[in-house]
N, C-alpha and C positions, 0 to 999 in steps of 0.2 A: 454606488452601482457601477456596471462594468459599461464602461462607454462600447461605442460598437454602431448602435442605431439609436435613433431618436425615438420612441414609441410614439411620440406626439405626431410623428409626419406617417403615420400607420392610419389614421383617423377611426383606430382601436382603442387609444391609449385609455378611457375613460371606464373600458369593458374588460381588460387585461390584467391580468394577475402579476406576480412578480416567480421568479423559477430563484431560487436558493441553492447554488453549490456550494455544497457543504461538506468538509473534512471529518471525519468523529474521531481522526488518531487513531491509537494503533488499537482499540477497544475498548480498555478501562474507563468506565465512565466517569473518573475521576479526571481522567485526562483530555475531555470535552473542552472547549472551550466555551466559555461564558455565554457569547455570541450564539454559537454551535445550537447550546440548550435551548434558550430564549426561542430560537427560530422552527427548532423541531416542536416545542409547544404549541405553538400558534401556529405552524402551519393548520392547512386543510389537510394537504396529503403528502406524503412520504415516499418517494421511489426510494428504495434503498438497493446496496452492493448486498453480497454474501460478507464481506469482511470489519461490517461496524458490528464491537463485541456484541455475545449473544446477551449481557442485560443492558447494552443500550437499547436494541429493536425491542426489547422485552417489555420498555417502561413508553412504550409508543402505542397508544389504541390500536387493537386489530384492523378494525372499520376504518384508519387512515393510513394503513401501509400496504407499501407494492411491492413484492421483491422483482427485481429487476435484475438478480446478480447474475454471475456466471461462475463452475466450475471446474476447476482444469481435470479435464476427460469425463465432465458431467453432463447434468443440464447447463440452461443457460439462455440468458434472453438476449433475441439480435439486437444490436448498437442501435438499428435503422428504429425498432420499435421504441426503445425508450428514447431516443432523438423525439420522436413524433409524435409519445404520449404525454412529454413535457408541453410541447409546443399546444396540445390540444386540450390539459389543463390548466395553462394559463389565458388559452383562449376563452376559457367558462370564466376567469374569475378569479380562480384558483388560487392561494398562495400554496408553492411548490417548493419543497425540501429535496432535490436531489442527494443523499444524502452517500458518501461514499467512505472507502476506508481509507486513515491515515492524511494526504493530503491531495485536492481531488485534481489538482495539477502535477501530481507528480507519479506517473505509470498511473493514472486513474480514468484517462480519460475525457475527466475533463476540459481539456481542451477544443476535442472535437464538438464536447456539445456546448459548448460557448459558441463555438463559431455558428454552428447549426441556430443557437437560438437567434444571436444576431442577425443570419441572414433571413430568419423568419418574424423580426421586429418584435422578438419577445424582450420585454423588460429582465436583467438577472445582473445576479450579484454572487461574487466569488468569496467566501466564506471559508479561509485556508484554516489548514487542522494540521495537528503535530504527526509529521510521516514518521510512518513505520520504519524507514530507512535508517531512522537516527535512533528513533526511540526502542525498537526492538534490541538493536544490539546492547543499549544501556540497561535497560533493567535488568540485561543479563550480565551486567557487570563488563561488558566489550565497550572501551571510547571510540570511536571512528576514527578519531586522531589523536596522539598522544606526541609529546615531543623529540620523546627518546626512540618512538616505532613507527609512525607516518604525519606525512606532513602535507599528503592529500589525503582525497576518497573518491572513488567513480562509485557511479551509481547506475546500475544494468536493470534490464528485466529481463529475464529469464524466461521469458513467454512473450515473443513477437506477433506480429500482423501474422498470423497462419499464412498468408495470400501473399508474401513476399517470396520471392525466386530465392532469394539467399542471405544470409543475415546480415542485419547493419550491426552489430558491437564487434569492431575490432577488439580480439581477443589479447593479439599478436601485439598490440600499442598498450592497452591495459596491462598485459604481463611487462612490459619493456619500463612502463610507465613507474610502479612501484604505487608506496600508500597500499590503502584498504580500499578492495571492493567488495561491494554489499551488491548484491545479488535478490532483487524483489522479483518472490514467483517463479521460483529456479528451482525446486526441489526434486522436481520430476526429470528435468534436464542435467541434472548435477552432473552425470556421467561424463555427457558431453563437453560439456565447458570445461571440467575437470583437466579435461585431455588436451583440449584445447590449451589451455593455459601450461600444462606443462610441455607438448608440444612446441609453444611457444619460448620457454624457456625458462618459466615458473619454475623454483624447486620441488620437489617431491615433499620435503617435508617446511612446507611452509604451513603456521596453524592454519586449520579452519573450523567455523562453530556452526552450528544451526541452531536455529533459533522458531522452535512451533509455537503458534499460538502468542504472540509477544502480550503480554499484560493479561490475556484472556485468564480464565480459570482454566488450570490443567496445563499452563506454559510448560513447553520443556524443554531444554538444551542439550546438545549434544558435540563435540569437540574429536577433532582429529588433525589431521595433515592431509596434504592435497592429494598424496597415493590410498590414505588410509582411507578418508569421508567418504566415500561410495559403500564402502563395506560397515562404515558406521550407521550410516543412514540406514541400513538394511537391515541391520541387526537391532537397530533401536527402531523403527517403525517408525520414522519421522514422514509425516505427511504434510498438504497441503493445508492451509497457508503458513510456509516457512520461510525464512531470511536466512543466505546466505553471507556470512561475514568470513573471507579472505584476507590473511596478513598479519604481521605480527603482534597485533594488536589484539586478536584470538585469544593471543597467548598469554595476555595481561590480566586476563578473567580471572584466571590461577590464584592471582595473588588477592583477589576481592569475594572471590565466591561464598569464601566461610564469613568474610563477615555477612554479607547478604544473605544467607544461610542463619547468622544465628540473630540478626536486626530485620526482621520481616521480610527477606525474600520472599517472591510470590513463586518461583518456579524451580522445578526438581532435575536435577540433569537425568537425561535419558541415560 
């Protein structure tokens, strides 16, 4: 369990449920982890993202799930509410599955509702799942790092706090910096950073892939260079939720694709 607060000096501790953040990966329910299953069974109830695949939430009783997701330029339920509806079902009792996509510490948010439940003496427990960050670009046949093309990776999000005056990712130290950057929830901003990045000094034709849907059914990939992906994207109808993969390591997919193509590939390039 995540240390934080003692639930015993609550003089709740005997009435109080336990809250479960929980990772499900990049959606393949095969890529659950063990853990992960176990906990979404036996829960009582389920807040869940928009991003855990659609036959994970599938195999989940109606009568125990909550969507709680959010989507970019959609609906979307405030932070403040599912903060306070964890807090007020494990005040019943409750065992609580927060349940989110990929890994719930990593662009997921969950951090803030750790702190939130600690400061509310909720009993919880961090429950990590395989990010999207890694595992997207691999089933596409892209490594993050290779020996011979990068030797880091940054990992961005592509969708800030709305409510900040100005953005925190330096662009300008990411291009300088070199390696692959992976881009979580950037699809819609592609333009932008695009420009940014070769403003900055990026080449124009450095590869770049996208990556829709990573494991879901219907994945699809799409490939370009840093001048050309705006125009790719638009002509192949690449939507939300996609992964941006920047660097030459893009460009190493080339040489993997047909076999994952003729050895069970799951996804079709755009």
């Amino acid at each position: 369990m995540s240390e934080g607060v003692d639930p015993s000096t609550t003089g709740e501790a005997a009435d109080l449920g336990t809250v479960f953040l929980v990772g499900s990966g990049p959606g393949d329910p095969d890529l659950l982890t063990v853990k992960a299953a176990r906990l979404i069974e036996s829960a009582d109830v389920v807040l869940h993202d928009k991003l855990p695949g659609p036959e994970i939430l599938g195999e989940i009783p109606a009568e125990k799930r909550e969507d709680v997701g959010k989507r970019a330029g959609g609906e979307w339920t405030p932070q403040e509410y599912t903060n306070r509806r964890l807090v007020e079902l494990a005040r019943e009792g409750k065992s609580v599955v927060r349940l989110k996509g990929g890994d719930p510490f990593v662009f997921g948010r969950g951090g803030e509702e750790a702190e939130h439940l600690a400061d509310a003496g909720v009993p919880f427990e961090v429950v990590p799942g395989v990010t999207s960050a890694i595992a997207g670009p691999a089933v596409a046949g892209i490594p993050v790092t290779h020996r011979d093309h990068a030797s880091s990776v940054s990992f961005v999000t592509g969708h800030e706090d709305p409510t900040k005056e100005e953005s925190a990712v330096d662009w300008d130290a990411l291009a300088a910096t070199g390696g692959t950057i992976v881009v979580l929830m950037g699809v819609g901003k592609l333009p932008a950073y695009a420009a940014e990045l070769r403003d900055a000094g990026l080449a124009g034709d450095t590869p770049v892939a996208l990556v829709e849907r990573a494991t879901w059914p219907g994945m699809r990939v799409a490939t370009g260079t840093l001048d050309s992906i705006v125009e790719v994207r638009d002509e192949a109808g690449i939507e939300p939720p996609a992964i941006t993969v920047i660097g030459d390591v893009a460009a190493a997919r080339d040489r993997v694709v047909e076999f994952l193509r003729n050895d069970g590939g799951r996804g079709d390039d755009a």
